[in-house]
Backbone bond lengths (Angstrom), bond angles and torsions (degrees), N, CA, C in turn:
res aa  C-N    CA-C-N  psi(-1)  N-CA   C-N-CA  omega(-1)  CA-C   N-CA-C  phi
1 X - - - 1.464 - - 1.528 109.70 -
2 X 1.430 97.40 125.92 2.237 98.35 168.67 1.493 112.05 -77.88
3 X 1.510 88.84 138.00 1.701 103.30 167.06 0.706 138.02 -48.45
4 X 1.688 159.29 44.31 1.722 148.11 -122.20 1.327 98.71 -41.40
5 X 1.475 102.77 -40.68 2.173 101.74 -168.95 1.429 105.03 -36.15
6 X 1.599 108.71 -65.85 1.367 126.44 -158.19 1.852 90.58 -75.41
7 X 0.505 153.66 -56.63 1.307 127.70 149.47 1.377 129.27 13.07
8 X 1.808 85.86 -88.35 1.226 118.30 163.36 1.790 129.62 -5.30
9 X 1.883 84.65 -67.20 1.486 108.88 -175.18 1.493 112.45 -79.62
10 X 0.974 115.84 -23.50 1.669 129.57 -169.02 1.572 91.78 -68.80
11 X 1.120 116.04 -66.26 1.701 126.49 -163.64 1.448 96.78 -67.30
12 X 1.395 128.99 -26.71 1.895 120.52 171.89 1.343 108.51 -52.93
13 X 1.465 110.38 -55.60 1.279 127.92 -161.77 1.365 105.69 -55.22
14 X 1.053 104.61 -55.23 1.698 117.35 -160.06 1.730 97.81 -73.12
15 X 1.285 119.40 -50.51 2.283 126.25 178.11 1.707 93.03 -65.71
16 X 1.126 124.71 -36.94 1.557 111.10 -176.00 1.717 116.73 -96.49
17 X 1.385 127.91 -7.82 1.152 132.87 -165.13 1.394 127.45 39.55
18 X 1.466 113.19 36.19 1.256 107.56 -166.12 1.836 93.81 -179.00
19 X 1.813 100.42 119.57 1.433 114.47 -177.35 1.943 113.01 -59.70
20 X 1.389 105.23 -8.76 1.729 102.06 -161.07 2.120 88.61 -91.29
21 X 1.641 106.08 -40.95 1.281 121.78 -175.24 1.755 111.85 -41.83
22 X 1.508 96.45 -63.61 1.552 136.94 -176.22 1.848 97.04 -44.31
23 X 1.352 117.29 -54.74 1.240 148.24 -177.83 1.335 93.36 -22.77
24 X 1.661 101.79 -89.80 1.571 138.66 169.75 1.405 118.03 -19.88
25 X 1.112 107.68 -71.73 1.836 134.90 161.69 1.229 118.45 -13.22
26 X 1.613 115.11 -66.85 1.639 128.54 162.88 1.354 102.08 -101.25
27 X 1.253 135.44 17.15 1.485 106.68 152.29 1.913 119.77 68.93
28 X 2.252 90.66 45.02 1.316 77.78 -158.10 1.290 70.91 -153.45
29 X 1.794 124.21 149.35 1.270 121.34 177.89 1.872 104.16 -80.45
30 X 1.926 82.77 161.59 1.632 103.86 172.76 1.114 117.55 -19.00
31 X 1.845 103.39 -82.98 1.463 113.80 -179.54 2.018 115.77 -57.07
32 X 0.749 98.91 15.76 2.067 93.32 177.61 1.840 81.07 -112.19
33 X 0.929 124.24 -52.09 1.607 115.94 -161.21 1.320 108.28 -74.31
34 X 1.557 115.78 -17.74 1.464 117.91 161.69 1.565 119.87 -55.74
35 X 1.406 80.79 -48.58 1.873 101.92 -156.01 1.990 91.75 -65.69
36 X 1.469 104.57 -47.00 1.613 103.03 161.65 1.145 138.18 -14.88
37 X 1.324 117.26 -79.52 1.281 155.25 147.64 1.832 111.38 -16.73
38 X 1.418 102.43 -74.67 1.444 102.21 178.17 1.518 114.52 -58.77
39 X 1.836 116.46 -41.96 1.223 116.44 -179.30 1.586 102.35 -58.16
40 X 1.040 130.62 -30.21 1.546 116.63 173.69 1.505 140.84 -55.90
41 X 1.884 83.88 -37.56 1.534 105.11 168.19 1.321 121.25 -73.34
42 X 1.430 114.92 -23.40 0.717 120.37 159.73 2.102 150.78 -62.75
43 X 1.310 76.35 -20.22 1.907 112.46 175.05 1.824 102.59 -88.19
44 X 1.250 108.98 -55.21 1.454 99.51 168.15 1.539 139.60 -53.92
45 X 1.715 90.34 -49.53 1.427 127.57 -174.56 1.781 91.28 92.07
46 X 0.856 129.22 54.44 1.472 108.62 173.62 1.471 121.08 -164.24
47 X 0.997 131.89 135.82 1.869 137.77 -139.53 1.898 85.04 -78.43
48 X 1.370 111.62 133.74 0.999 112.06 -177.65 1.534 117.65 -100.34
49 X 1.504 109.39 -42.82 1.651 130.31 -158.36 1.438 98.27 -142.88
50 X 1.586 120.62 148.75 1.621 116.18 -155.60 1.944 73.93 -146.65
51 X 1.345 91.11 116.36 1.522 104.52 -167.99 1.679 97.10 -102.78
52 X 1.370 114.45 164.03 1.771 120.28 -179.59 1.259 84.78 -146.52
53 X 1.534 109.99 160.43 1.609 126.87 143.46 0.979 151.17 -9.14
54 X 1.982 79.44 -66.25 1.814 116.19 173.42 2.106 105.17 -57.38
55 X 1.637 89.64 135.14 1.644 105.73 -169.84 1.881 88.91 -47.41
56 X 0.943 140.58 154.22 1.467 142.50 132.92 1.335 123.35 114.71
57 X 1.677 101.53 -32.38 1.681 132.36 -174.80 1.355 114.51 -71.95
58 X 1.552 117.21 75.44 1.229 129.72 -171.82 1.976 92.10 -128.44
59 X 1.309 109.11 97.00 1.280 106.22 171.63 1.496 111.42 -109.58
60 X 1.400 115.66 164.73 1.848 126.96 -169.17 1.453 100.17 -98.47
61 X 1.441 128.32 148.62 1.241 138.62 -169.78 1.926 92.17 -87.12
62 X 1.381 116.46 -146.53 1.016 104.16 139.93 1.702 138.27 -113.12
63 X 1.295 122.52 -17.15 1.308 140.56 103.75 2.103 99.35 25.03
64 X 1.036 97.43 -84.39 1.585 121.52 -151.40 1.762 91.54 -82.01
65 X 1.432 120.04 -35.45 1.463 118.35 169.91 1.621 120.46 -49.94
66 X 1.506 86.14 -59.08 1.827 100.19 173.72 1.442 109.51 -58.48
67 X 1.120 115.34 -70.78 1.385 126.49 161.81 2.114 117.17 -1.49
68 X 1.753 103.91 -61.69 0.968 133.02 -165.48 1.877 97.30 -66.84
69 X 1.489 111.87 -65.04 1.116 148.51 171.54 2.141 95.04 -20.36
70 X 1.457 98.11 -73.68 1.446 129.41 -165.34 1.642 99.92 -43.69
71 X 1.524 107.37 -50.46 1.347 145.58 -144.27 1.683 92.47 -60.76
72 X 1.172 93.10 -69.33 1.457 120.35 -163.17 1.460 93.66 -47.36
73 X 1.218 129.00 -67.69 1.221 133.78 -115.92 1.897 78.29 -111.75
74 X 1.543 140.86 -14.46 1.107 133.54 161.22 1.983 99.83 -68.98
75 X 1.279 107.72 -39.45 1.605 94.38 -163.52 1.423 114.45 -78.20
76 X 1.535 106.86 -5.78 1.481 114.19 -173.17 1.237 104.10 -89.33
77 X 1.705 125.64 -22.44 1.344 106.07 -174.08 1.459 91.03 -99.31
78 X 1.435 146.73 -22.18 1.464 133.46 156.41 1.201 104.43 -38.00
79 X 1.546 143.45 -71.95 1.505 118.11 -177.40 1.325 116.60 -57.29
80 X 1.180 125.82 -50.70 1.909 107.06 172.75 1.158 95.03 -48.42
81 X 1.414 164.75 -65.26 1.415 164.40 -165.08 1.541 81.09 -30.01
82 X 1.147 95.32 -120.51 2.314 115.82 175.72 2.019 86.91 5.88
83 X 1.027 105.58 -60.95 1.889 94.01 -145.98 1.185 95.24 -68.27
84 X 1.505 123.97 -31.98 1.839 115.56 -166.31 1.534 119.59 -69.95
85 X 1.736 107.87 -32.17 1.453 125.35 -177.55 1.379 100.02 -103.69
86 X 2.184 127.31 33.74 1.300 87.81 174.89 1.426 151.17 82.82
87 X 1.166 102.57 -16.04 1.308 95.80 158.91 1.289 156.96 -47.26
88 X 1.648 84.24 -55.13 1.867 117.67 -173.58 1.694 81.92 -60.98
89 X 1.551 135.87 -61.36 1.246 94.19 -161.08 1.738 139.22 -58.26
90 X 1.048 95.85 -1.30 1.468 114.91 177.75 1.251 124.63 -87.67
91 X 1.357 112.56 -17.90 1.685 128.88 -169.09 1.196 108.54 -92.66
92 X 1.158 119.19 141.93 1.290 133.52 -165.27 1.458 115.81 -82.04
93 X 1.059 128.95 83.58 2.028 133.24 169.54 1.742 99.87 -32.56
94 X 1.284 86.58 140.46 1.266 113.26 -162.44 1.163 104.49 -119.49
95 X 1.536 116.01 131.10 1.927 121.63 168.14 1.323 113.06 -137.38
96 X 1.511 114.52 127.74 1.521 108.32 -175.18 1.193 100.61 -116.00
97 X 1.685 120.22 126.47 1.509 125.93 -151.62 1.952 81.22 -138.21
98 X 1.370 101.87 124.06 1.346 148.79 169.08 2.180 100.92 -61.75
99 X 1.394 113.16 118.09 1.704 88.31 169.27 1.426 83.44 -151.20
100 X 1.504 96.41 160.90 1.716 106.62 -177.70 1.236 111.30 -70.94
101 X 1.773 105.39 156.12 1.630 103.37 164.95 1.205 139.17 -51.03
102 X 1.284 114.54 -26.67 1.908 132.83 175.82 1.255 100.03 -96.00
103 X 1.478 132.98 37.42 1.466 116.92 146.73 1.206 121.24 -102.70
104 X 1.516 113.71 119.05 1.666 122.93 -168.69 1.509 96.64 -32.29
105 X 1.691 99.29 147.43 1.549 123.42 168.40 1.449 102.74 -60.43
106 X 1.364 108.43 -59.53 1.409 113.26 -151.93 1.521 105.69 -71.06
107 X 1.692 115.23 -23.93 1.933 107.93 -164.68 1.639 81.84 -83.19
108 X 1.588 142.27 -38.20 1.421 148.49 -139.59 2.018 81.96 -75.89
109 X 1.482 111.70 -65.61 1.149 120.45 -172.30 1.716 123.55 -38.30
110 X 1.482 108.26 -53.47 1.427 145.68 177.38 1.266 98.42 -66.29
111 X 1.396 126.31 -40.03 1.538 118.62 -165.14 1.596 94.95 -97.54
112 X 1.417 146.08 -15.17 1.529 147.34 174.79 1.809 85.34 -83.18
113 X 0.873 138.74 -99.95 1.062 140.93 -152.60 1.067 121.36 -41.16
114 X 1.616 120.79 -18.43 1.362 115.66 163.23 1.058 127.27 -87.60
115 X 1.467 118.27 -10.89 1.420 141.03 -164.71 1.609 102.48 -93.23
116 X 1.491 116.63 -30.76 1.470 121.81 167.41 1.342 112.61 -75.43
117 X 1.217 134.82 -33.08 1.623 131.19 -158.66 1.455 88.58 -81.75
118 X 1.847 132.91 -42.95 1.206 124.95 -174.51 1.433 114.59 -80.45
119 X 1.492 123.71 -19.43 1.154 120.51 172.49 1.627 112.52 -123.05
120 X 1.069 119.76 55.53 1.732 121.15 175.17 1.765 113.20 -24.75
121 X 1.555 109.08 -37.93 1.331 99.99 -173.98 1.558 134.27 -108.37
122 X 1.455 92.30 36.18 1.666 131.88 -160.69 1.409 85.56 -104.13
123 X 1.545 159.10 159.73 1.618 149.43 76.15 1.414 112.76 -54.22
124 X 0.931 120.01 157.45 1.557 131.03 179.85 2.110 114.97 -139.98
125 X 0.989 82.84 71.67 1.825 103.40 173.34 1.819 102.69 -57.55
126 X 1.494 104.67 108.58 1.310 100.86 -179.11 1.758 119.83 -113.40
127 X 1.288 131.57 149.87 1.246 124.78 177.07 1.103 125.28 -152.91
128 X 2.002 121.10 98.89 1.368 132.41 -179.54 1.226 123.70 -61.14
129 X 1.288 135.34 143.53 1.362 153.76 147.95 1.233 105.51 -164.85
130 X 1.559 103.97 -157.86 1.619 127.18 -149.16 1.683 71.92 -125.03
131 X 1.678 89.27 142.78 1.383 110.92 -164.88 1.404 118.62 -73.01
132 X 1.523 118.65 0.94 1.076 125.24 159.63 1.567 133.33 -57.85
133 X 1.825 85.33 -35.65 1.716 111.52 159.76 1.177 145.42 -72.17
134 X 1.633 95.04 -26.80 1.523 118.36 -174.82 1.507 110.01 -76.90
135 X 1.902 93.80 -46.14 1.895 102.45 -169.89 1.423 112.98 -51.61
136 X 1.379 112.98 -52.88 1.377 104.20 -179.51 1.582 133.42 -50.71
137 X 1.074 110.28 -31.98 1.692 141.20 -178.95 1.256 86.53 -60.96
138 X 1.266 116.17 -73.34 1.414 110.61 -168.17 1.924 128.76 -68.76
139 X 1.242 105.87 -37.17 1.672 101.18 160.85 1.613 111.68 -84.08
140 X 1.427 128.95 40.25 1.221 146.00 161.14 1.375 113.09 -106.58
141 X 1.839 112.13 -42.64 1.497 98.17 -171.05 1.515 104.50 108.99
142 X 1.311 115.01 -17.86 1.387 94.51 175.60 1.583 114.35 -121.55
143 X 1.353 101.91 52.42 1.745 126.35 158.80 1.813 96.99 -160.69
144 X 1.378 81.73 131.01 1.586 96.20 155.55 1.558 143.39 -51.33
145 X 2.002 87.56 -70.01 1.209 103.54 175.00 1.672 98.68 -106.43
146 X 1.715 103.03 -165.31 1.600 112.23 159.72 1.593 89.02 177.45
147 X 1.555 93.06 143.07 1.649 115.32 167.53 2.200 97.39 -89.17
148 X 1.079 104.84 109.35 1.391 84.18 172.05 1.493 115.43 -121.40
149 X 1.005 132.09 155.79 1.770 131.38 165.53 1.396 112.64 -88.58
150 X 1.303 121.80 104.64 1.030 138.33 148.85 1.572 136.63 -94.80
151 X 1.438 118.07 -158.64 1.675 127.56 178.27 1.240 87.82 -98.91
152 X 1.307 114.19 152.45 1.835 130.14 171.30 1.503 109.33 -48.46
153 X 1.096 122.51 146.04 0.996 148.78 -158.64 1.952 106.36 -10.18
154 X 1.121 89.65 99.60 1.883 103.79 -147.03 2.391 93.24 -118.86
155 X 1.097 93.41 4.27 1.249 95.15 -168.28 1.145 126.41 174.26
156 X 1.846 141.50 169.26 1.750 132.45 178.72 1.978 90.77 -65.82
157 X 1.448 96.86 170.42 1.484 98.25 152.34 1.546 90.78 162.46
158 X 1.365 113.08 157.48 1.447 131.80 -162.56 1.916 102.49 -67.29
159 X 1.067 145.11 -26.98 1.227 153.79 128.24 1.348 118.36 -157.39
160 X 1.575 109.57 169.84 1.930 113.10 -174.12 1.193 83.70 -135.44
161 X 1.390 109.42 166.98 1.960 152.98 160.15 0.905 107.46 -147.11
162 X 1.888 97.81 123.02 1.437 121.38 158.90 1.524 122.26 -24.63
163 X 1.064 129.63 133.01 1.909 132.12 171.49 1.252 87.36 -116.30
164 X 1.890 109.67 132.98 1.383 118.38 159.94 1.394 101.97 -88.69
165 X 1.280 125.13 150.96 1.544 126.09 158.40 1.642 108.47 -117.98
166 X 1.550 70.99 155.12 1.685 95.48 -161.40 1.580 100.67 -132.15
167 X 1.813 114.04 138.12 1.340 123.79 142.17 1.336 119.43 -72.24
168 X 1.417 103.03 136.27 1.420 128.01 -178.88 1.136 132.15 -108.52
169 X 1.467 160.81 120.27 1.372 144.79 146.07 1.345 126.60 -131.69
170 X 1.624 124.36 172.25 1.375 113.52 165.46 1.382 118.58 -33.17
171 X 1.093 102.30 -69.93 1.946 99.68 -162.82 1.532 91.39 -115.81
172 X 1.263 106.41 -174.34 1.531 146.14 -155.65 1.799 94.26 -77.61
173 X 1.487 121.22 -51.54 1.342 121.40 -140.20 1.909 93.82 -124.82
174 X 1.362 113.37 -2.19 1.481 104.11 153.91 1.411 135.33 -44.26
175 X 1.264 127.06 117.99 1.255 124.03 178.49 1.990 108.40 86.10
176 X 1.293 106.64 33.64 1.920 102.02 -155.81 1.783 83.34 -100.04
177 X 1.699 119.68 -12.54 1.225 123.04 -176.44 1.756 101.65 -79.85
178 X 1.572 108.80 89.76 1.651 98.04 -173.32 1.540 103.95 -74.08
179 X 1.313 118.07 -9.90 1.576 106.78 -173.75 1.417 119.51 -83.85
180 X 1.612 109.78 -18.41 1.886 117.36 160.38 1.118 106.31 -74.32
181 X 1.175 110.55 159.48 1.809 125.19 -179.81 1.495 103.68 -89.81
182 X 1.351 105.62 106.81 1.691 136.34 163.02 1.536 112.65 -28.78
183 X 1.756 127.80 92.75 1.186 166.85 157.14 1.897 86.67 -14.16
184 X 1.058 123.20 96.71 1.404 113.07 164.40 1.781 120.85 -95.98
185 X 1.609 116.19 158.56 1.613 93.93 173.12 1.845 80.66 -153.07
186 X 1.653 93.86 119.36 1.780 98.95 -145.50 1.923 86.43 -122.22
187 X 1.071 105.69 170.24 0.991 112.25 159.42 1.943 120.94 -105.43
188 X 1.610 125.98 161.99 1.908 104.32 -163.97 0.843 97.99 -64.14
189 X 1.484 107.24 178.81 1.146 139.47 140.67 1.336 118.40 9.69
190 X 1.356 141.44 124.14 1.212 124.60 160.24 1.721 113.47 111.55
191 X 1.369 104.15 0.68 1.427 99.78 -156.26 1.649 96.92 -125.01
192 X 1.676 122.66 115.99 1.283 133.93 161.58 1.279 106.97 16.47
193 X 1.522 117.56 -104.43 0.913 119.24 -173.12 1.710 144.87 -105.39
194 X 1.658 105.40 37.88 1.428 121.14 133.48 1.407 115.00 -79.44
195 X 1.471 137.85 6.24 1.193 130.57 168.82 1.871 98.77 -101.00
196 X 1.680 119.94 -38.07 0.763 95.82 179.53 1.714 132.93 -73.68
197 X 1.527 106.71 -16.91 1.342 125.77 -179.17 1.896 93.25 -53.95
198 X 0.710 89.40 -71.21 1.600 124.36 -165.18 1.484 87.65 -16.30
199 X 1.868 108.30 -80.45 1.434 136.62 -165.79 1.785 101.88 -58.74
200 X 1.250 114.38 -40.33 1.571 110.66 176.06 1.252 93.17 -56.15
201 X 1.868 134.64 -81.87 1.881 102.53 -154.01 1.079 100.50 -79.57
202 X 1.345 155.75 -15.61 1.559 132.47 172.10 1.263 119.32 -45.20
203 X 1.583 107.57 -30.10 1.830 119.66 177.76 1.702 109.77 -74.52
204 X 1.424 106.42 -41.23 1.339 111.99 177.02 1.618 117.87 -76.85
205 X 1.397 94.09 -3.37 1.928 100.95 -175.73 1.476 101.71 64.35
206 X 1.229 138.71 26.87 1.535 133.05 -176.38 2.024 90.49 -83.57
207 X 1.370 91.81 165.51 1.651 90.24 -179.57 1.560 112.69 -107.27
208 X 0.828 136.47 133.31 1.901 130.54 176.23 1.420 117.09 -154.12
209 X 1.685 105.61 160.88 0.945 122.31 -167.55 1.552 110.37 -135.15
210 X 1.487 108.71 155.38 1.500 106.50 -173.31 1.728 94.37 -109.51
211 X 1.262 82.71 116.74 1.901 108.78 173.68 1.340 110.90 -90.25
212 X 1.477 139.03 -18.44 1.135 139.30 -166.46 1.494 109.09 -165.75
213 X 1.310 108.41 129.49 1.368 118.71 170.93 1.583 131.00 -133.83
214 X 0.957 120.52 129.35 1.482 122.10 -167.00 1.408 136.87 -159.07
215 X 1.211 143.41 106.05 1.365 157.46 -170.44 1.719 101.84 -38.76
216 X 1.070 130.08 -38.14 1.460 153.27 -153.89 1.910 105.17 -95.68
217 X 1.447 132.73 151.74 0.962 136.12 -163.74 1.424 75.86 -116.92
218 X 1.267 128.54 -55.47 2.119 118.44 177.05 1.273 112.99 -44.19
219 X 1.100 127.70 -35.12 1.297 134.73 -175.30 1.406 108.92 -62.26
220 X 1.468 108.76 -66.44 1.876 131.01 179.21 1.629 96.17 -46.95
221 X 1.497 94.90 -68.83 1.864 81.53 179.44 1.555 132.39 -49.16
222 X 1.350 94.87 -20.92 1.697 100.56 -157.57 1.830 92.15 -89.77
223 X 1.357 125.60 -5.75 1.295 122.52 -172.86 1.631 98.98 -104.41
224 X 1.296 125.00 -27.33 1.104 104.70 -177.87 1.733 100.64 -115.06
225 X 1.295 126.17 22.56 0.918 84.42 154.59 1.818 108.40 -116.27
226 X 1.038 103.07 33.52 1.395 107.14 159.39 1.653 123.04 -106.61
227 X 0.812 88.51 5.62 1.324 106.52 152.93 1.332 114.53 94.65
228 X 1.505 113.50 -2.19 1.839 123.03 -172.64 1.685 102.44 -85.93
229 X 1.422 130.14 30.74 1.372 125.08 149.72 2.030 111.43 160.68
230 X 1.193 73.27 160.36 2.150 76.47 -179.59 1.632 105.01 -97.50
231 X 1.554 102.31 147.61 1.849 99.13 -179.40 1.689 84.61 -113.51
232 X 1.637 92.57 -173.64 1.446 111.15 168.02 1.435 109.42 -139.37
233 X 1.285 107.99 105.72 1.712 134.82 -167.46 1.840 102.10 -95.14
234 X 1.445 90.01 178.32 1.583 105.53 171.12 1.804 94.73 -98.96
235 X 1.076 99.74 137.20 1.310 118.40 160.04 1.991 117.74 -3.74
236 X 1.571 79.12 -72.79 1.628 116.82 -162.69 1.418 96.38 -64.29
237 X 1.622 130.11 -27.82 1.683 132.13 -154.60 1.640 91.88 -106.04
238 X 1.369 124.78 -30.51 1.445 119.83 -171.71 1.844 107.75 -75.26
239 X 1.802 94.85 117.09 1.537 99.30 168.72 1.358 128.93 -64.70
240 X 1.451 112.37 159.81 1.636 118.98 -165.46 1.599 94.55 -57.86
241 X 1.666 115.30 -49.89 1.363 111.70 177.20 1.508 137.36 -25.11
242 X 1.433 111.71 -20.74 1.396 116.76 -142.11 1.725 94.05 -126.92
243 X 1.571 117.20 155.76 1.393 103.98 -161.32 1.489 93.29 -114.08
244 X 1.495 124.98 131.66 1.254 132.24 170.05 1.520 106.42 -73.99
245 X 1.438 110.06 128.40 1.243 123.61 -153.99 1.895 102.46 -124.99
246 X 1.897 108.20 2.72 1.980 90.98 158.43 1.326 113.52 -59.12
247 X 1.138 86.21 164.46 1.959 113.22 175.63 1.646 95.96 91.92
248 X 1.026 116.30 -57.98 1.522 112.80 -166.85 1.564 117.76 -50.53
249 X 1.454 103.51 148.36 1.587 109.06 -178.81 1.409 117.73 -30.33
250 X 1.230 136.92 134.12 1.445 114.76 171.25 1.363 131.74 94.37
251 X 1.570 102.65 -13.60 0.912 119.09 171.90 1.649 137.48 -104.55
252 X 1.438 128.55 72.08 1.508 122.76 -128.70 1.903 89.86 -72.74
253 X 1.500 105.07 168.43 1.430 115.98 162.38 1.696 118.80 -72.76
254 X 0.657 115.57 118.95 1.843 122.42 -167.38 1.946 102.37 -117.20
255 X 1.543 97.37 113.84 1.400 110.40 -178.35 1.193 125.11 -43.63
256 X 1.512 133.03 129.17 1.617 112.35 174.72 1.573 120.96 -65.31
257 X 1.292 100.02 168.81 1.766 116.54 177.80 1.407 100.91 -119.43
258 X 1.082 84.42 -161.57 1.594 103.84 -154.59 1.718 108.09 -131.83
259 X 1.304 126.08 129.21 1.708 125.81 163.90 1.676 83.07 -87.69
260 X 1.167 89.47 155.61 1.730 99.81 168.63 1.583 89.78 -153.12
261 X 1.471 107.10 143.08 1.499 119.98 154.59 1.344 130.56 -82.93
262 X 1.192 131.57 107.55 1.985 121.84 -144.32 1.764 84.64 -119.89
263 X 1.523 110.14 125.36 1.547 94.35 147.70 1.377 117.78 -117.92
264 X 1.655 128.06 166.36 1.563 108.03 -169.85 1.151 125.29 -90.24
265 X 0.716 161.58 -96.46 1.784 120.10 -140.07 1.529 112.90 -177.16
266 X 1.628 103.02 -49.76 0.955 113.58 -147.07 1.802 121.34 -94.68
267 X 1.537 110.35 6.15 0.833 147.04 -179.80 1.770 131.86 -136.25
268 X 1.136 112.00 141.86 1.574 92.02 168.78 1.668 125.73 -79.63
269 X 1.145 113.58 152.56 1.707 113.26 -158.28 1.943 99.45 -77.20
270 X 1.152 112.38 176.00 1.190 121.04 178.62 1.321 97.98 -105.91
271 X 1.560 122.40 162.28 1.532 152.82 168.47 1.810 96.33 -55.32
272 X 1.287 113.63 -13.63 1.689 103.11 -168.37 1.726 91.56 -103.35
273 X 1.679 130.26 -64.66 0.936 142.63 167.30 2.040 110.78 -32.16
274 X 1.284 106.49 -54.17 1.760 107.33 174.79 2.028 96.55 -66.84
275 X 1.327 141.28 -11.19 1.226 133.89 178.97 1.457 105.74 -83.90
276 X 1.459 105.77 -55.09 1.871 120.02 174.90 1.497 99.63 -52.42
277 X 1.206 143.26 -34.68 1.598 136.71 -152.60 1.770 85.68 -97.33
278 X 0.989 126.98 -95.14 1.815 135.59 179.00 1.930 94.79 -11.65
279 X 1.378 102.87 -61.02 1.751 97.11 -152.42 1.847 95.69 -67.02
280 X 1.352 132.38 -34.01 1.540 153.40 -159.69 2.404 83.40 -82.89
281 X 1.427 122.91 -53.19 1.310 101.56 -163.40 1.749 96.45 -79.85
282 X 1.318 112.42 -22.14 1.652 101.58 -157.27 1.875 82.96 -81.21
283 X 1.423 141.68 -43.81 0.919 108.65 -155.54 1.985 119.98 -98.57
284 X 1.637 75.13 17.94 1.788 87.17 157.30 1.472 113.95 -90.37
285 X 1.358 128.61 -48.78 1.187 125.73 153.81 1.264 124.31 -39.40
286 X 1.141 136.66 -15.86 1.309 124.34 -167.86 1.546 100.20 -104.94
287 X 1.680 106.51 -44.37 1.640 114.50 -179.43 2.119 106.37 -58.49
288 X 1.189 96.23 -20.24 1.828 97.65 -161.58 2.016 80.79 -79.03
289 X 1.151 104.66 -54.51 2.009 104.42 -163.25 1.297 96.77 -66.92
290 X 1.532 142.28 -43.25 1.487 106.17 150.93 0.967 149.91 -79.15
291 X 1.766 117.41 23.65 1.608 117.20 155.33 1.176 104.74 -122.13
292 X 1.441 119.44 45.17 1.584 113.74 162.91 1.533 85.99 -104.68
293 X 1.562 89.26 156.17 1.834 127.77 166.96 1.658 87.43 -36.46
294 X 1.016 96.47 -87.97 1.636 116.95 -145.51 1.673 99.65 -46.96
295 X 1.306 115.19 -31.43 1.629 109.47 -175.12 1.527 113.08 -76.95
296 X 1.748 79.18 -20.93 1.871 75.58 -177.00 1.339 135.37 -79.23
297 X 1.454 89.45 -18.42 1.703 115.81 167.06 1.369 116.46 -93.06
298 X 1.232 125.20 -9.83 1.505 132.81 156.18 1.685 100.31 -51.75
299 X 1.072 99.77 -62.72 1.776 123.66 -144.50 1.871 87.22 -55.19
300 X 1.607 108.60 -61.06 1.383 133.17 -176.94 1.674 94.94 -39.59
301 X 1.092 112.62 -70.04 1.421 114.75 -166.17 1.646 111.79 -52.93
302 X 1.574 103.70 -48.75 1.964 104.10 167.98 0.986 102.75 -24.77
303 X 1.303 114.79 -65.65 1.608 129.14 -141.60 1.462 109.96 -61.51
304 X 1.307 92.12 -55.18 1.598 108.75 170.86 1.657 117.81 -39.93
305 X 1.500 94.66 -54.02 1.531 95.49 167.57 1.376 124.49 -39.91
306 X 1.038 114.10 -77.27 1.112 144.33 153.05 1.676 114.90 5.36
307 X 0.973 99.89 -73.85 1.694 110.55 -179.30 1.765 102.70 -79.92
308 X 1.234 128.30 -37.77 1.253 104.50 144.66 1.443 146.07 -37.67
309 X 1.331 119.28 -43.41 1.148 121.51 166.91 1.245 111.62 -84.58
């Protein structure tokens, strides 16, 4: 008897052209969708897929054509299977939502877990990077949603909020030497705002250097706040620990961006995906009106009431 899994994985490989894609797809690392794959060839005895180097160049033997052919048309009557006995209503809808690397652990954590207790029959498949990573994922099809950082209103998307950015460092008087070259701890290539850091002192002619580099928001923090360089964060991501360092010499004004909520495109969304988008904008709105000024001195003044009466 065949495995549907290995099935499963065979037909990723072959619709995505690419073993890391396939991975994602079923929700199963590289090396298992490898090991897949061979166990198949192994059931036949016969070379299925003739792999290269080159990114994409995953071609079918003929073996692996038929194979492909067979595939399809076994997994299609397994889902009519699931729908006739019922299943699907029981199965859990699935959304794989894209979010940047600098979105707090703890609001990302707090905001899944609340989003499950109100929707038990929702999953929520999540996947961080720098939106350089995310975009593609998502005009691919294999993310739903994505929180991404972009330029102000830079594109469609289900709604955006302004991001202020802010210089950061250990102390107050880091970096106050404008004539040394300014200690950076950036995230690569590719990322919002190491281009905007960048373009702010090149405009100011200030001189700098990148002291630290890192894919990771622990990382960025963990370099400056030891004091070996200043980043330039969103507002909302910079800890109380850390000393906001605009206004000061040296420090140019750097335009805000934008979070935007993007879903893709190329399809119409599901009843589960339109639940993830509503619960993800209302409880940014709600987190932004209790860290504005004005709410906070609203709130103060209730209170005040309050104990007056």
């Amino acid at each position: 008897m065949l495995d549907i899994d290995l099935l499963q994985s065979f037909v990723a490989v072959v619709e995505s052209r690419s073993f890391t894609r396939a991975a994602e797809r079923v929700h199963r690392t590289q090396s298992t969708v490898s090991q897949q794959i061979r166990k198949l060839e192994d059931v036949f005895g016969a070379e299925l897929m003739k792999r290269t180097t080159a990114a994409g160049q995953i071609s079918l033997t003929e073996d692996g054509e038929v194979l492909l052919n067979y595939s399809q048309r076994i997994l299609m009557l397994a889902r009519e299977l699931e729908h006739a006995i019922g299943k699907r209503k029981s199965a859990k809808a699935i959304v794989r939502l894209g979010l940047p690397e600098d979105f707090k652990a703890e609001s990302l954590t707090n905001l899944l877990v609340e989003f499950s207790s109100e929707h038990p029959h929702i999953r929520v498949d999540t996947i961080c990077g720098l939106t350089a990573e995310v975009e593609p994922l998502l005009s691919s099809g294999e993310l739903d949603l994505a929180l991404m950082k972009r330029e102000v209103q830079s594109g469609p998307c289900v709604e955006s909020w302004p991001e202020e950015l802010v210089w950061v460092g250990k102390t107050r008087d880091i970096g106050s030497q404008t004539s040394e070259p300014l200690p950076l701890a950036l995230f690569p290539q590719g990322c919002l705002y190491r281009e905007r850091a960048i373009h702010a002192l090149e405009m100011q002619k200030r001189p700098w250097r990148i002291a630290y580099a890192s894919a990771s928001l622990t990382g960025i923090l963990a370099a400056v706040s030891s004091g070996l360089a200043v980043t330039l964060l969103a507002k909302s991501a910079a800890p109380p620990t850390l000393s906001v360092l605009n206004g000061r010499p040296g420090f140019p004004d750097v335009p805000a961006t934008e979070v935007a909520l993007v879903a893709r495109k190329d399809q119409a969304q599901s009843p589960a995906v339109e639940y993830l988008a509503n619960f993800i904008c209302s409880s940014i709105r709600k987190r932004r009106t209790e860290m504005s000024p004005l709410a906070n001195q609203q709130g103060r003044a209730r209170k005040l009431a309050a104990l007056g009466n």
